[in-house]
C-alpha positions in Angstrom: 67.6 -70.8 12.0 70.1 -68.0 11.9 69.2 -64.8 10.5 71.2 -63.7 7.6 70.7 -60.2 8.5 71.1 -59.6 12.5 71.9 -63.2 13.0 69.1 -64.0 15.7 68.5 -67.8 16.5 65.2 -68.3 15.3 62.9 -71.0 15.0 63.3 -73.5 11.9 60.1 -72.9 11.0 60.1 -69.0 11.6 58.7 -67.2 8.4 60.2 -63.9 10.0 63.2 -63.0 12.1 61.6 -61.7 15.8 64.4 -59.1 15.8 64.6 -57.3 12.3 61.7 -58.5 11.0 63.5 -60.5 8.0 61.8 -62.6 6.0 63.5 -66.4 6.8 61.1 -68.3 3.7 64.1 -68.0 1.6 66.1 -69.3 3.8 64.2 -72.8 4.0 63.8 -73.0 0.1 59.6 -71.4 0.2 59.3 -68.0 -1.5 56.5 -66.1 -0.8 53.6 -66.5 -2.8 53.0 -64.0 -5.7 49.7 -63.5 -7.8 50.0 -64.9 -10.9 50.3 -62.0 -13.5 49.6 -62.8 -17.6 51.1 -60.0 -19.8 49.1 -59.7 -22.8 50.7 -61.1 -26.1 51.7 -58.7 -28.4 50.0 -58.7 -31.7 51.1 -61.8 -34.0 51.6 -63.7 -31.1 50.3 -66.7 -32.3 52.4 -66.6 -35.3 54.9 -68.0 -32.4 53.4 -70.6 -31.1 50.2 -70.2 -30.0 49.1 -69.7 -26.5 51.9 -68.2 -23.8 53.1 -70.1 -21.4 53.0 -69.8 -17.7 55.9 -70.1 -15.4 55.7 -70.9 -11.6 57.1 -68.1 -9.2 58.9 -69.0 -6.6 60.7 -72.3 -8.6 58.1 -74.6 -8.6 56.8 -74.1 -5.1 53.2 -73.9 -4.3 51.5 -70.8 -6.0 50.5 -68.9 -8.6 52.5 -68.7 -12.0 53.9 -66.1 -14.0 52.9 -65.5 -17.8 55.4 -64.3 -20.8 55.0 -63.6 -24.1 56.6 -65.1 -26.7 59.3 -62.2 -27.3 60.2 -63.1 -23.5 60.7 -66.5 -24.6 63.0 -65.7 -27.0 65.0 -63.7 -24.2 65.5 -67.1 -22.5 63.7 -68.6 -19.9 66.7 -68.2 -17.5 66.9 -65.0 -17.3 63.3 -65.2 -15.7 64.3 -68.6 -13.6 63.8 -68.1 -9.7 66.9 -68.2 -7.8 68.2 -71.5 -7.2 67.0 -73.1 -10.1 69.0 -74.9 -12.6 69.2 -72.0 -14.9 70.2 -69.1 -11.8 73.8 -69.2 -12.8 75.1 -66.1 -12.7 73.5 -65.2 -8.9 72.5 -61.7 -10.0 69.1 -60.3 -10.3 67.3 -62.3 -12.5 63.5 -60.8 -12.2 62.6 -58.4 -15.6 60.3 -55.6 -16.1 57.0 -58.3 -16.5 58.4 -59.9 -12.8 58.5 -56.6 -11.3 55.0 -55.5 -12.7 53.7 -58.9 -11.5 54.3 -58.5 -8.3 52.9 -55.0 -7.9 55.5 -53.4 -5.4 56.8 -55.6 -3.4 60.4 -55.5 -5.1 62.4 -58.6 -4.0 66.1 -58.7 -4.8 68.3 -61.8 -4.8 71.8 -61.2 -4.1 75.0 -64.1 -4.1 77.3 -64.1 -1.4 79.4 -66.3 0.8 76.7 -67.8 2.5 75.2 -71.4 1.5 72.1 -69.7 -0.1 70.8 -66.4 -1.3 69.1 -64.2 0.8 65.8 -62.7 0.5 66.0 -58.9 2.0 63.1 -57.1 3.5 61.8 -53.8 1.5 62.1 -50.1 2.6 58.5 -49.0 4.7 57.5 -52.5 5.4 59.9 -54.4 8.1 58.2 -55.7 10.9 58.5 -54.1 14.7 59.9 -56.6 17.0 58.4 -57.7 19.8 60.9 -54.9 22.3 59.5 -52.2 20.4 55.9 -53.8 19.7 55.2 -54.1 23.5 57.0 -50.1 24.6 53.8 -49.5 22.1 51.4 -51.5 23.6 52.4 -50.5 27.3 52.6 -46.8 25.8 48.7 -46.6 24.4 47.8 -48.5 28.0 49.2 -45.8 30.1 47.6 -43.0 27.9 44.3 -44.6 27.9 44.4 -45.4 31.8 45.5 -41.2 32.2 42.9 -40.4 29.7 40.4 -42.8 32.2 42.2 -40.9 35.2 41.6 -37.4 34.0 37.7 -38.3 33.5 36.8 -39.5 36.2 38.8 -37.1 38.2 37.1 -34.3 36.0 33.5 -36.1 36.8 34.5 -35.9 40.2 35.6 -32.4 40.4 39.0 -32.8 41.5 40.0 -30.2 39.0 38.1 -27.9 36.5 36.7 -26.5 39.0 33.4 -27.0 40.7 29.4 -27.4 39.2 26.8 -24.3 40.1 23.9 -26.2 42.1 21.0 -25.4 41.2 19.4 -22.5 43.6 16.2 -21.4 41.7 13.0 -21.4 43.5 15.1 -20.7 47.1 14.9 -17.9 49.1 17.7 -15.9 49.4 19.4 -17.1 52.0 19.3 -20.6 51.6 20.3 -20.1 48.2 23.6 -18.3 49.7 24.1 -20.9 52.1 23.6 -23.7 49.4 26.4 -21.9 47.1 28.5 -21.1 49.8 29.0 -24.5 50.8 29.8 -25.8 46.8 32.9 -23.1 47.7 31.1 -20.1 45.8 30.5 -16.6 46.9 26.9 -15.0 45.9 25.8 -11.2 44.7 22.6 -10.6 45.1 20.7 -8.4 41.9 16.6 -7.4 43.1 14.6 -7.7 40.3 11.1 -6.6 40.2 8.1 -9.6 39.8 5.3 -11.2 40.6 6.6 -14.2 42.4 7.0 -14.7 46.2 9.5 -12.2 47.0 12.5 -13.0 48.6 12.8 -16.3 45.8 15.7 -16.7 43.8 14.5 -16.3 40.3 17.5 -17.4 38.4 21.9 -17.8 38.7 24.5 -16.6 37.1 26.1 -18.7 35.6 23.1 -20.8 35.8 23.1 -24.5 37.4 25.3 -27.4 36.1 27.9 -24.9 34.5 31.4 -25.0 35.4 33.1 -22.4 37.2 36.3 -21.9 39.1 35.7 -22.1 43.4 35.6 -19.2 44.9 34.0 -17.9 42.5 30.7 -15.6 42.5 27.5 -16.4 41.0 25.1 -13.7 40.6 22.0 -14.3 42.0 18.5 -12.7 40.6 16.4 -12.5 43.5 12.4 -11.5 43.8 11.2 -8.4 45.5 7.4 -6.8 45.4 6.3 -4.1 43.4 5.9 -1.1 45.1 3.6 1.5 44.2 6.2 4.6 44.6 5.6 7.8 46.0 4.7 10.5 43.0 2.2 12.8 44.2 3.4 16.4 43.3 5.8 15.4 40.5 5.3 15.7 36.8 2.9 13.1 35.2 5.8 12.2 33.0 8.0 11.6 35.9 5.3 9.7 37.3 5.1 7.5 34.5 8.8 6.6 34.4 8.2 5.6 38.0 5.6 3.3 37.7 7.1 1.7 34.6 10.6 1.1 36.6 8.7 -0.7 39.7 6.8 -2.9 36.6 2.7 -1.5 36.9 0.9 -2.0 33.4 -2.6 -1.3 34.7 -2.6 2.9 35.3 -4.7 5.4 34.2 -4.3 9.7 34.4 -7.0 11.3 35.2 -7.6 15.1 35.3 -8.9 17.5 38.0 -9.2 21.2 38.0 -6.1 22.6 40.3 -4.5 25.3 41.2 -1.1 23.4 41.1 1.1 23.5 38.2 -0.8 21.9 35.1 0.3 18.0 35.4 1.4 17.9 38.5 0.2 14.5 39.7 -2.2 15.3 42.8 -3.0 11.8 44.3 -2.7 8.0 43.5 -4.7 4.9 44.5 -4.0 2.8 46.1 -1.9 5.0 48.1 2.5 5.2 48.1 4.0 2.1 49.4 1.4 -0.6 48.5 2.9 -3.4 47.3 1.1 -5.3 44.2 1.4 -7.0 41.0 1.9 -5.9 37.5 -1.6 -6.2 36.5 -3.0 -4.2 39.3 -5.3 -1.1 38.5 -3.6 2.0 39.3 -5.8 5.7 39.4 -3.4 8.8 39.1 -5.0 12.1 39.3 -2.8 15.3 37.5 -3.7 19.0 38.1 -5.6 20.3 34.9 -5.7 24.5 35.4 -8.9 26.2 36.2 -10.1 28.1 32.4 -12.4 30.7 32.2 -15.7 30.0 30.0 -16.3 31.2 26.8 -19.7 32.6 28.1 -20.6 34.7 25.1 -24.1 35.1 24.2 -25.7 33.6 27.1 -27.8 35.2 29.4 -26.6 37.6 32.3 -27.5 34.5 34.8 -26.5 31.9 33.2 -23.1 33.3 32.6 -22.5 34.6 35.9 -23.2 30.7 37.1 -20.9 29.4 34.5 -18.2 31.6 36.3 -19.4 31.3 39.8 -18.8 27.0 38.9 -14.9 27.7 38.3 -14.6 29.2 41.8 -14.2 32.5 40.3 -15.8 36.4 41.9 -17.7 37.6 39.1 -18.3 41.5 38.7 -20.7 42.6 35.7 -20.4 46.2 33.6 -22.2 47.0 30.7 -20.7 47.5 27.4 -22.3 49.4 24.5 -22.9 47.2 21.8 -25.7 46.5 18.8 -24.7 43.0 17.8 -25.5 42.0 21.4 -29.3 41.7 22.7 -29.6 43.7 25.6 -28.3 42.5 28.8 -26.5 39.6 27.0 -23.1 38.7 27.9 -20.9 40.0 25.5 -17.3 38.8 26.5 -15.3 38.4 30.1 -11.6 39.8 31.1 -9.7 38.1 31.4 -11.4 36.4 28.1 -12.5 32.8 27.5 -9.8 30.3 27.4 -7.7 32.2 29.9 -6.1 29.7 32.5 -7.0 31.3 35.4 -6.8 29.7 39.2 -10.4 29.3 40.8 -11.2 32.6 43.4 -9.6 34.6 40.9 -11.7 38.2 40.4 -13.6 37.7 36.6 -15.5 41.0 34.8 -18.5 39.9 33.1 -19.6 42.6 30.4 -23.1 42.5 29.3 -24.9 43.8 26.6 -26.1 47.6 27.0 -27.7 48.5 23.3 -27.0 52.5 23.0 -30.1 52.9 20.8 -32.4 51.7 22.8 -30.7 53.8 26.0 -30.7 57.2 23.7 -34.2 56.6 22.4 -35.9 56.1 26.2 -33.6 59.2 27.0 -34.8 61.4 24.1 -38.0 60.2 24.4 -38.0 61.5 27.8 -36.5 64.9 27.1 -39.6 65.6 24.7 -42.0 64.7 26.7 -40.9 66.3 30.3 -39.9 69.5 28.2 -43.0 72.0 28.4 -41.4 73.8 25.2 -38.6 73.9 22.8 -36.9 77.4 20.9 -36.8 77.4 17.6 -35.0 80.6 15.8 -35.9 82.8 18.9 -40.0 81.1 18.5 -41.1 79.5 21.2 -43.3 76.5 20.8 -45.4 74.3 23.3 -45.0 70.5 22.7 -48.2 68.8 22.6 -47.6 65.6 21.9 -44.5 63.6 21.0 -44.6 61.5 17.8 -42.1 58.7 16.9 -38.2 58.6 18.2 -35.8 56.5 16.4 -31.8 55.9 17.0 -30.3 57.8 13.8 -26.9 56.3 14.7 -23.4 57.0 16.6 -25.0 59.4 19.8 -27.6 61.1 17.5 -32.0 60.2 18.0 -34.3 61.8 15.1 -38.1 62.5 16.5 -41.1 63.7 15.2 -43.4 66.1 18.3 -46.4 68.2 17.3 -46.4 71.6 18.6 -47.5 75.2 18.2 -46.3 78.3 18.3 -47.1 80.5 21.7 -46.2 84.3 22.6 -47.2 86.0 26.1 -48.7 89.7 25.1 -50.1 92.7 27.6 -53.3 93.2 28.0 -54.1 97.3 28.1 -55.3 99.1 30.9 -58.4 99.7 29.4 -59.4 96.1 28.8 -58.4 95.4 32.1 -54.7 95.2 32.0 -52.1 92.5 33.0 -51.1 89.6 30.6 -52.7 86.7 28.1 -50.9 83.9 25.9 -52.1 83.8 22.1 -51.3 80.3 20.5 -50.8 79.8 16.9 -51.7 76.4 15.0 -50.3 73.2 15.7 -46.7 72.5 13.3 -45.1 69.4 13.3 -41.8 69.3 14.0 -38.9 67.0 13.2 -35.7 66.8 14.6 -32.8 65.5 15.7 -31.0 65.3 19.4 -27.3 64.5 20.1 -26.1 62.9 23.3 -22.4 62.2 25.0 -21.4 59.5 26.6 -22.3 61.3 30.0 -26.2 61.1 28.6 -26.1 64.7 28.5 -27.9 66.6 25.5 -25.0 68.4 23.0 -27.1 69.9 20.3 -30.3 69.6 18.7 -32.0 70.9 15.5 -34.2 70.4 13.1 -34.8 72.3 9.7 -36.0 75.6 10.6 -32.5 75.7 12.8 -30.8 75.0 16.5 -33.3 73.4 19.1 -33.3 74.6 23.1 -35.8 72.9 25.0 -36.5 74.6 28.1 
């Protein structure tokens, strides 16, 4: 069979041309088989006959048939007849709107020509491939699913993409190096601080099974002990940063009395250069500055031991004072609270109560002085009564005493001298001292007091 459209021997019982794609059915009398499509009668249909008949598409061949209403019928039933059919007489297109509908796309057209029959032609979007162009397809998708097979397993095989990291953790160092330098990688090396076996490789960069370009360096983080680092004489704080940086979680400050610089760390234990692990107990000791005790009120002994214990040469002086009992310590210089460094020179100042000094001192005077002046009187003390502080420098006292005068004797009763003594007066007074515990004045209410 000869294709009307490309002319291509084909088959006689080809249903398509193998070089266009034509349909050939038409060609041996068989249209193609159409679903059979019933329009829906019009109201009053049955007014016209009843029931609407069917008509077979494809002029009588096997298949489905084709429906009309009556107001097709009355159009005539050639203008719907198949080509070739007794009632195709004009050879144009006979199919109407209902045809068209029934077959739901697929638009045939029936043309007259020269040729012994009409021809059926193929619709736009749905001619066939032939078999040239069918198999460049077929050998196309082969050859881009064998490179797409290719460029696996080559990439699998790391014949490109560069190469996979191996997997160095839990080596030492230098294996590690040698292990990566033989996947075609260089290697950095980063110490990190921890508690595993030093010298171990604790992790990669980029990390095993990853991708990366040969010659490429991985990073590698690699163990090294904890140290603990040399800090005696620095700050504390400084101290701190240090042990923090090498890891240590387990130290403790303590302080001791120095001379040095207040925090300045005096000795660690275990000693500089010990290597352990985060957990292990760590004694620092910092220089806390000698302070002279508050040592007010205590006793003269027990304040000079308190200062004697700080290292310091203690010196005592008294200081005058009444809110102090005597010989109580009253205050140091310098004073309590002073940072001072140990074998530093410390005054101690102890009670010294003035009233009690002026009233042994006055009480003495009366009763080592044989007689007082009163008002150009002399009298002769004969016994001393009470003596009480009055106050600032000045003693009041209370002495009984009498009045005495030396007169001549005459010749006649013998001549020479004899002391008459008037009755006993008491006397009160008052004597005023300097700071020298010499007497300034004294009087009492007959007038100014000179004791001789």
């Amino acid at each position: 069979m000869i294709c009307p459209l490309c002319h291509t021997p084909n088959p006689d019982a080809a249903k398509f041309c193998s070089e266009c794609g034509c349909d050939l059915r038409a060609q041996t009398g068989v249209l193609p088989v159409f679903p059979t499509v019933v329009a829906p009668a019009p109201s009053g249909a049955g007014a016209e006959g009843g029931s609407v008949p069917t008509v077979p598409l494809g002029g009588g061949a096997a298949g489905q048939t084709l429906a009309f209403s009556a107001e097709d019928r009355r159009e005539g039933t050639a203008a719907m007849a198949p080509v070739g059919s007794e009632a195709d007489t004009s050879g144009t297109e006979r199919f109407a709107s209902p045809l068209a509908a029934a077959a739901e796309g697929q638009r045939s057209v029936f043309s007259s020509g020269p040729g012994p029959a009409s021809q059926l032609s193929q619709p736009d979007g749905e001619r066939r491939l032939t078999r040239k162009q069918v198999t460049a397809i077929v050998i196309a998708a082969v050859l881009v699913a064998l490179g797409c097979a290719a460029a696996g397993v080559t990439y699998a095989l790391e014949l490109w993409g560069g190469h996979s990291v191996p997997d160095v953790v839990g080596m030492t160092q230098a294996k590690a190096q040698e292990t990566l330098g033989q996947a075609g990688f260089g290697a950095t090396v980063l110490e990190v601080k921890s508690d595993d076996t030093e010298n171990t490789v604790l992790l990669s960069d980029p990390a095993a099974g990853i991708r990366a370009a040969e010659g490429s360096t991985v990073s590698l983080h690699v163990a090294t002990a904890r140290v603990v680092p040399e800090v005696v004489g620095v700050p504390q704080a400084e101290a701190e940063a240090l042990m923090a940086e090498e890891g240590f979680s387990n130290v403790t400050y303590e302080p001791e009395k120095s001379n040095e610089a207040e925090g300045t760390v005096l000795s660690v234990e275990p000693p500089a250069g010990t290597k352990g692990q985060a957990g292990t107990a760590i004694k620092v000791k910092v220089a806390q500055p000698f302070t002279v005790p508050d040592v007010a009120g205590q006793g003269r002994d027990e304040a000079v031991a308190a200062l004697e214990a700080e290292g310091y040469q203690v010196t005592t002086a008294p200081v005058n004072t009444e809110e102090h009992p005597e010989g109580t310590a009253v205050t140091t210089e310098p004073p309590g609270g002073t940072k001072l460094g140990t074998g530093s020179p410390v005054t101690l100042y102890l009670a010294h109560n003035r009233s009690t000094e002026l009233v042994d001192l006055t009480r003495k005077l009366l009763a080592d002085a044989g007689s007082m002046t009163i008002n150009g009187g002399t009298y002769e003390v004969r016994s001393v009564g009470d003596v009480s502080f009055a106050g600032g420098s000045d003693c009041s006292f209370t002495v009984t005493a009498r009045p005495f005068e030396v007169v001549s004797v005459p010749w006649f009763l013998g001549g020479g001298s004899r002391t008459e003594y008037g009755a006993d007066e008491t006397i009160k007074g008052t004597v005023t001292w300097n700071d020298a515990n010499r007497v300034t004045g004294a009087k009492c209410a007959a007038g100014a007091i000179s004791f001789s």
